[in-house]
Each structure stands twice: as C-alpha cells, then as structure tokens.
C-alpha positions, -999 to 999 in steps of 0.1 A, spaced: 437 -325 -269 447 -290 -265 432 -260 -245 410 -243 -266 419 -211 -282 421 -177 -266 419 -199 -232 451 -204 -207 454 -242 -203 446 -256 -170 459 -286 -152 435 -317 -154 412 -325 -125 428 -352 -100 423 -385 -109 393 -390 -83 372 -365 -98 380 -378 -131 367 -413 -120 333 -396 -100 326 -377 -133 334 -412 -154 306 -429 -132 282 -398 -134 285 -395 -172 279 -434 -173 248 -436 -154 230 -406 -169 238 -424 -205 228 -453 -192 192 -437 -177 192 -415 -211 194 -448 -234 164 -467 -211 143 -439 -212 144 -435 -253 144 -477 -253 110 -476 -237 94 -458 -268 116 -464 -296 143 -490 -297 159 -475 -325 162 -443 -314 183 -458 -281 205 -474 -313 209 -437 -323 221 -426 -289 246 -457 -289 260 -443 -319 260 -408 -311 283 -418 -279 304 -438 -300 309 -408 -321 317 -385 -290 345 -410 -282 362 -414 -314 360 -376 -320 376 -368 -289 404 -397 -291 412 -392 -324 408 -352 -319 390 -356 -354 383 -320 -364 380 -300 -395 388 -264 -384 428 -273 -374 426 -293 -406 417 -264 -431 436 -242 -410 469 -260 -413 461 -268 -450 459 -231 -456 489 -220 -433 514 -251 -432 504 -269 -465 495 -300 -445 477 -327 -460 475 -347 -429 434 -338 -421 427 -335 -452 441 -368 -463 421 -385 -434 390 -369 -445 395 -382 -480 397 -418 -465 366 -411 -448 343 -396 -475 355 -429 -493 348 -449 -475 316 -437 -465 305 -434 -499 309 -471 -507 291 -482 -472 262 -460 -485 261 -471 -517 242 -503 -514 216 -491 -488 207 -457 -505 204 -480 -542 181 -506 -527 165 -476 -508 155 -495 -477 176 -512 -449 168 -534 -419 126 -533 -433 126 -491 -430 131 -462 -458 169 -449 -462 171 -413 -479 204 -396 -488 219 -364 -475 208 -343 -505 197 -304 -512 194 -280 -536 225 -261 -549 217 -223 -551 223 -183 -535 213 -192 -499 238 -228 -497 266 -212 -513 265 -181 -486 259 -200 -458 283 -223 -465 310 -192 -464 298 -178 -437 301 -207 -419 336 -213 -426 344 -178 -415 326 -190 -382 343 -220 -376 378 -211 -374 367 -177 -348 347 -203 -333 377 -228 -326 354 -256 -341 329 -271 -366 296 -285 -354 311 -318 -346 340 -302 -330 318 -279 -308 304 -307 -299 332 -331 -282 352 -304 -273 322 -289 -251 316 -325 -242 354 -328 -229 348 -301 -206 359 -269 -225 339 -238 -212 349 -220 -241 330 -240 -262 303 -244 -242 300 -206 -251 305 -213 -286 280 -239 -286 249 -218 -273 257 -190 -296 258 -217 -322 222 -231 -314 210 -194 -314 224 -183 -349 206 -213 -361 174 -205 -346 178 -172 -358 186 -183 -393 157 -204 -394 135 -173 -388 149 -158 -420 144 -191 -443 117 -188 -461 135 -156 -478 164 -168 -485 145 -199 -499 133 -174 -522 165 -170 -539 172 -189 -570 188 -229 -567 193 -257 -589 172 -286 -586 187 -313 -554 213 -339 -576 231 -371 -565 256 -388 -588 243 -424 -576 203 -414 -589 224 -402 -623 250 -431 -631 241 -450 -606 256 -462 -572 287 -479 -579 304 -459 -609 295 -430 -586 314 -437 -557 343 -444 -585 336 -407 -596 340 -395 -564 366 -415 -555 392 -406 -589 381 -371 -582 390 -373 -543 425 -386 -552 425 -358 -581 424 -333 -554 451 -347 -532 478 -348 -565 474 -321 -577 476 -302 -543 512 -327 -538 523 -315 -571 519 -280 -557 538 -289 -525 513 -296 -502 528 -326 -477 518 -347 -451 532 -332 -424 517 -351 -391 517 -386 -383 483 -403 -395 490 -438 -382 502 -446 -349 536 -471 -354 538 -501 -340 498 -505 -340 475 -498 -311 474 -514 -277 440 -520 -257 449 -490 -232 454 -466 -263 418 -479 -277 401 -473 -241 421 -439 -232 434 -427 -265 447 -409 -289 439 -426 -316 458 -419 -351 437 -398 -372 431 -426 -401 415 -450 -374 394 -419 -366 378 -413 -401 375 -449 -404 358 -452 -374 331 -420 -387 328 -434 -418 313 -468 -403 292 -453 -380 275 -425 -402 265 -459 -420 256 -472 -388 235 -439 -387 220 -445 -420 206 -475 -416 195 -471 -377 174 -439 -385 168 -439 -421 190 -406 -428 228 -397 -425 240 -381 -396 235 -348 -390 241 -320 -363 229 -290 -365 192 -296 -370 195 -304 -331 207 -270 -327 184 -255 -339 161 -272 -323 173 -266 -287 177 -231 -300 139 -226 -307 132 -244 -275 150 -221 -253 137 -189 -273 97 -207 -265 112 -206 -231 120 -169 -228 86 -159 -245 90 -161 -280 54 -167 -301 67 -197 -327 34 -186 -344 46 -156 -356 70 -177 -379 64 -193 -412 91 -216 -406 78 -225 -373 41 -227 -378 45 -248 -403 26 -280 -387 56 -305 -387 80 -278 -374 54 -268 -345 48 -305 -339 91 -314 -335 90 -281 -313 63 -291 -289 75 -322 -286 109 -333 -270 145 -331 -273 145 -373 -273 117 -374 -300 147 -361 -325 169 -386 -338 196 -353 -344 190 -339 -314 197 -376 -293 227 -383 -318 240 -348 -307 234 -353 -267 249 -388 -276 284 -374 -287 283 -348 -257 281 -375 -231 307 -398 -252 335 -374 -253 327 -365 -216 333 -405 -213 362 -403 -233 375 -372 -216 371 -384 -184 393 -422 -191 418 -401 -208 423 -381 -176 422 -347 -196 389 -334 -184 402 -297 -176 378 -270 -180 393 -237 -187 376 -205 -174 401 -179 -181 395 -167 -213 405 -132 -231 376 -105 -241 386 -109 -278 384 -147 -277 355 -148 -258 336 -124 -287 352 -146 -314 334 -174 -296 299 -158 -298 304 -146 -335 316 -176 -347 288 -193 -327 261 -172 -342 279 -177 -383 282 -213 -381 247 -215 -366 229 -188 -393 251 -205 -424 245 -240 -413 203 -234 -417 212 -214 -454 235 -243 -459 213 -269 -458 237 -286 -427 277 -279 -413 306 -301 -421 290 -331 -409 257 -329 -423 265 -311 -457 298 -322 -464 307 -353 -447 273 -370 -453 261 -351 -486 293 -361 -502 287 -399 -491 253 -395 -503 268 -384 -538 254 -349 -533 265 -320 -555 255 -294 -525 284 -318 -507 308 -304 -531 296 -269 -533 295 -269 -496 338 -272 -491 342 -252 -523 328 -224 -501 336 -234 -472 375 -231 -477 377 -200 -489 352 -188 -458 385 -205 -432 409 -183 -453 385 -150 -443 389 -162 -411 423 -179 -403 433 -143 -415 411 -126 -388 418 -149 -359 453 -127 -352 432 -101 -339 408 -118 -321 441 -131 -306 434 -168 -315 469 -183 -320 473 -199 -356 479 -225 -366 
C-alpha cells in the first residue's frame, strides 16, 4: 500500500499501537457481528463477508482507479487482466443460483438495471470522480479502513454526493432508458457466461495486438507462505479470485450481489436527518420503503453492514501488516480533489444505478447490459480525469 495521493507518506505506527488497534478492531467486529446475530443470522453472515472483503482488498491492494489509470498512461494490462479473471469467474459462480433463482431456501435476484440518459452520465461522471478522488467505492472503502485520512475525506463527500443525487432521481428517471436486460434470462445461463467470457478475452487481444502488455507481476513466484496469507500482499490474481468467490458468497447469503454505494447513501441521508433536513420533502425519500430503511438502522441494511464489514476488515488487515499510517498532511489542491471526486462518484453512482462494484463487477456477473455500458463510460470518464489530476497535483500514474 502506498500513501494516498496529494498526501506526504508517514512512517507507520510502532508496532505496539499496531497490536492495541489489532485488538480494538477485533472486539468491536466481534460485538458488531453478535449484535446483528441476535436478529438476523444471515445478516452476521453478511458482515463476515464484508470483513473478508476489507482484508483481501487491502492485501491484494485490489483497486480499479490505478488499474484504468495505468491502462490509459502505461498500457498495462496487469489490473485489467485480473479483473477479467474476476468478472469470469464470478459470472460462472452466479450462473447456477441466479437460473434456479433461489439458494439456501431464499430468492436470489441479479445485479440488473435499465440502460438509458441518466446511467450512461453517471457512469462518466463517476469515472471522472474516481481518479480526483484517488479511489472507487471499494477502494474508498479499505483505504479509509487502513487508516488513510485522505480518504476518510473522500469518503464523506462520497456519501453526500449520493444523498444529494438521490434528491434529483426521480428527474433524471424521467429521461428515456431501455428496458433492464441480462444475457442469462435471453440465452440462458451457461451460453451466457460463454458470451461474456469470448468477449472478455476479445477485449484483452485485441488491446495486445495494439501493444497493451502486462507490465506488473500478477502472481507471486514461488507460491504463498502462511505469513504472506495473514500479513500480505497478496498477488493481484489471488485477489480477484478471492472477490469473485465472495460476491457469490454475497449472493447467496442475502439474496443480491454485493453492492456499496446504497450504504452511502444511506449514511448520507442519515446524517443530513441529523442536521435538520425534512426527508418528507423528497419523493425519493417519502416513498414508504425509503422512509422505512431511513428510520430504521444502519445494521437493518445488508449494504450498509457489508460496507462497515470491509472498513473494519482492512483496519484488521492494516493493522497485521504493520502499515497502519494515517497521513494528515495533505495539499489544498488535493484536498479539493478529494471532496469533488467524493461528491461525482457519490451523484453518478445513484444516476448509475451502483459504482464499480455494484454496476460493473456484479451487473456484469449477473449478465447485465448496464454492466457493460457502465465501463464503456466509465473509461472514457478516468481519461477526463487522469488528464486533470496534474493540476490538482495528484501524481500519475
């Protein structure tokens, strides 16, 4: 793990504070995962997996925005290649749950959503948004997690663009969008993921026939030892197979993919009801099963526990690496970068339907088309912004 962006790198805590914070993180899982267990079981599996997820993004510094940004700068295939193995393999775990439509005796639903005006925008101005922000939504999320104040930052302004964008959906939902389509309710399950797959590897050619290259190491040589598994880093591929496995795992403990930035916006709202706003005054909000999720609590939301999950997992992961390190001198330009990229990724992710996680990684697995329109306007948002970062004086790649 690196500093983040814009932020001088500071030395890491001494190795007794590492080990207090180890045990502090521990026990407030621990007293997080009892309390949920009381009233749902499954929703203590959703935590379980949500620290899981914490810990392998942090070890395997898993991340999209480095990945598009060295794609674009470097012609690197490395993330991109690893993400490819992921959406893959994801795609054939979901397969068999999301055709027999129920796992474990409960309802499984796909990451799907219409295609239209509002997706397409959101998803570029969220990948404008991720690269001044220094981070996707999963990214903000361990990196915060691993103690980067930076992101912290990033991460508020990130669960108030999405409140605010959720204020302004019922026009955008105005604006004209296809119909929601998956390839598996098409052809069905199987040939799809074979679709997806031929056109996954189609990508990757022809982008090596145009001189794109691995460029990073993807697999660690001489395989992994128990201390690298426990302290990391993990090599990337054991990363994205490690998120593929548990987004199934997500699937079939809640009944839906995993997702981020509903959570978001949900802590979002519940800090703007804090501060006096009237959610009544919103159609969004007054709608009766948005005012119910809003009056109830942040454990209640299997997005919002998932997300607290992967906070406290990198922490975890963080703190047995001995790289918790939080950096608090950070430039005026990289500090605005940090709250407009918060507030884009936050307003495009609500027009988008979800962020990299929940639009791309899991709407592609779910055979979505929005999946695919999502990174086809996505990439061309990190090009707006890799080219802006210079001046916010964000170092590149």
């Amino acid at each position: 793990m690196t500093a983040a962006a814009g932020a001088v790198a500071p030395a890491a805590a001494p190795a007794a504070v590492q080990r207090t914070l180890l045990l502090a993180v521990t026990a407030i899982a621990a007293a997080l995962g009892l309390a949920v267990w009381r009233d749902d079981p499954a929703m203590a599996a959703v935590l379980a997996i949500g620290l899981l997820l914490g810990v392998t993004l942090y070890h395997a510094s898993f991340g999209f925005t480095a990945a598009y940004r060295r794609l674009l700068l470097e012609r690197d295939l490395s993330g991109l290649v690893a993400q490819a193995v992921m959406l893959v393999a994801a795609s054939a775990l979901f397969a068999p749950m999301l055709a027999a439509g129920e796992v474990l005796g409960h309802g499984v639903g796909g990451a799907v959503a219409p295609v239209g005006i509002a997706m397409l925008l959101g998803a570029l101005l969220f990948g404008i948004g991720m690269q001044l922000g220094s981070g996707c939504a999963s990214g903000t999320l361990f990196t915060a997690g691993g103690g980067s104040p930076r992101m912290m930052l990033v991460l508020a302004c990130f669960c108030a663009g999405s409140w605010w964008g959720s204020l302004d959906l019922p026009w955008w939902h105005a604006l004209p969008a296809l119909s929601p389509l998956a390839l598996g309710d098409v052809v069905g399950w199987g040939p799809a993921v074979v679709l997806q797959t031929l056109l996954v590897g189609a990508v990757l050619l022809a982008l090596h026939r145009r001189g794109y290259r691995v460029r990073r190491p993807i697999w660690q040589d001489g395989g992994l030892t128990a201390a690298a598994l426990l302290r990391g880093p993990w090599p990337l591929l054991l990363g994205a197979l490690a998120l593929a496995l548990l987004n199934a795992a997500m699937l079939a403990a809640s009944g839906s993919p995993w997702g981020v930035t509903w959570g978001f916006t949900l802590w979002g709202a519940k800090a703007a009801a804090a501060l006096g706003w009237d959610p009544a005054g919103s159609a969004y909000w007054s709608a009766p099963w948005a005012r119910a999720v809003l009056d109830g609590s942040v454990l209640a939301s299997t997005t919002s526990v998932s997300d607290i999950g992967i906070l406290l997992g990198a922490a975890i992961a963080a703190t047995l690496a001995g790289r918790f390190r939080p950096g608090w001198r950070i430039g005026a330009r990289p500090l605005l970068a940090a709250v407009l990229g918060g507030l884009m990724m936050g307003y495009g992710a609500r027009l988008a339907y979800g962020c990299n996680v929940g639009a791309f990684f899991s709407g592609v697995a779910s055979t979505s088309l929005h999946g695919w329109a999502w990174i086809a306007m996505a990439l061309p948002g990190s090009a707006i912004g890799v080219r802006l970062r210079p001046w916010f004086k964000l170092s590149n790649p």
